[in-house]
N, C-alpha and C positions, 0 to 999 in steps of 0.2 A: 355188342361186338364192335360198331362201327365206333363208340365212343372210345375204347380203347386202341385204338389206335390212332385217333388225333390225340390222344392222350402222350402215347410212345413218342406221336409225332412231333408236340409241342416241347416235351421234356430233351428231345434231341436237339432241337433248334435253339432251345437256351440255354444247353450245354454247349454248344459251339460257339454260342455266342458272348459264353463266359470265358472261354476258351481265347477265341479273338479278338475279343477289347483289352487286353493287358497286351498282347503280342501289336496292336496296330496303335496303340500309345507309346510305346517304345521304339517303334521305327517314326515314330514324329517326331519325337524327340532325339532321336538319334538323326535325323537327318540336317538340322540345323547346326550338330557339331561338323557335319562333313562338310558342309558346306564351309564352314568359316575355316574348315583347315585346306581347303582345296585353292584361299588365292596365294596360302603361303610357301605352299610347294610350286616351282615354276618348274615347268619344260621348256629344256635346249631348243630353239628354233633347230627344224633342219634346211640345210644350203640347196636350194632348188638346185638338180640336176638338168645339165645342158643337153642342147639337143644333140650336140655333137656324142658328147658321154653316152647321149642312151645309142645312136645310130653306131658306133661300137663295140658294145655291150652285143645289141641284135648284131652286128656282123659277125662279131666273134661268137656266137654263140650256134648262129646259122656253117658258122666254117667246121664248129664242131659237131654239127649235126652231119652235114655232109661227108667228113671224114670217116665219124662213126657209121652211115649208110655204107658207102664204097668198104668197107675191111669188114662189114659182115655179112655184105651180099655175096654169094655164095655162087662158088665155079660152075657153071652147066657146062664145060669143056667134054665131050665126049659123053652127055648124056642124052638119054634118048626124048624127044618135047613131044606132050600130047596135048593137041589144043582141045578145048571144052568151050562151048555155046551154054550159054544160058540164057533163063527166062530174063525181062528187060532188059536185052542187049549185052549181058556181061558177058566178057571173054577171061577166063582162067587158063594157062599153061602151065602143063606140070613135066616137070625134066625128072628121069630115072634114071638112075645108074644101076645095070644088071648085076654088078658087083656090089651094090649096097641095097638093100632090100630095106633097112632101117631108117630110111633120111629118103627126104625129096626136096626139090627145089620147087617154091609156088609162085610165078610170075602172077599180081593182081595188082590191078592199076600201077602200072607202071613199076613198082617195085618186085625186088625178088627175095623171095623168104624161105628159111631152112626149116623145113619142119620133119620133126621124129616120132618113130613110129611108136603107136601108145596101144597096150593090148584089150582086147575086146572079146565078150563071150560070144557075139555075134557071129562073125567069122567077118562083119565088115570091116574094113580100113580104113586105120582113123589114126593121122599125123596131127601135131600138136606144135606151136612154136608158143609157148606162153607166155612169153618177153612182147612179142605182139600182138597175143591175144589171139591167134588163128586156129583156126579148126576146122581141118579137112577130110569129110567121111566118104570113101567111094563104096559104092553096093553096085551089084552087075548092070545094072537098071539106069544109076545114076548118080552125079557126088554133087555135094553141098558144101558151101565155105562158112563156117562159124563166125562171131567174132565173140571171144569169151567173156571179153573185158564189158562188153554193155550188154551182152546176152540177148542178140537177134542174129537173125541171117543176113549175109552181104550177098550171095548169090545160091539160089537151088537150080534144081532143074539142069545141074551140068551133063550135057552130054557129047563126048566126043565123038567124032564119024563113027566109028565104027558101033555106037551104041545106038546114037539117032538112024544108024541104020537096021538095028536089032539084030546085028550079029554077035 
């Protein structure tokens, strides 16, 4: 038994290796035509770019980031702000408008983000902005901010007054 199968074994090994010697003779041989055609093609130098070029290239590029910021941060004019504590230090603020039940605004570091409302069998509440990747789940207990894009938590453990007080 044992001999049959160094038998299998052997026959497989010089099958591949019948296999492989005709394919790695032809890439030896084909590699000395690449070569003698590769000094007759030349690449264009490219013109080193200045420091000035690049430093407004990034301005302009930072003016357009900022622009884009400001016209899609989102009105909290007359909405109502709940702040949220979280575990290591995070603070999250969430602004509702009693008239819109479907959108919030999520103030997290520093920036302010529209997110909409996405439905769920649970009965928890779960806002979505997927241009930034957020995800914001509240349960009675407590909400948690998603980030979809790398798929971890930026903050759990939110609780605002009235929840860290268990009312």
């Amino acid at each position: 038994m044992m001999s049959i199968s160094k038998l299998f074994t052997a026959c497989a090994l010089a099958c591949i290796a019948a296999i492989a010697a005709p394919l790695t003779h032809a890439a030896e041989s084909a590699a000395p035509a690449k070569a003698a055609a590769k000094p007759a093609a030349k690449v264009p130098a490219k013109k080193p770019v200045s420091k000035k070029a690049k430093a407004a290239a990034g301005a302009a590029a930072a003016g357009a980031a900022g622009a884009a910021m400001a016209e899609g941060e989102p009105s909290v004019a007359e909405h109502k702000a709940t702040d949220y504590a979280c575990e290591l230090g995070n603070k999250i603020t969430i602004y509702s408008h009693a008239d819109d039940s479907n959108s919030i605004a999520l103030r997290w570091k520093n920036r302010l983000h529209r997110l909409t409302r996405e439905a769920t069998t649970t009965g928890a509440q779960r806002f979505e902005n997927k241009l930034a990747g957020l995800i914001w789940i509240g349960i009675p207990a407590k909400g948690m901010l998603l980030d979809s894009k790398v798929n971890r938590q930026l903050a759990n453990e939110c609780k605002s007054s009235e929840q860290a007080l268990g009312l």
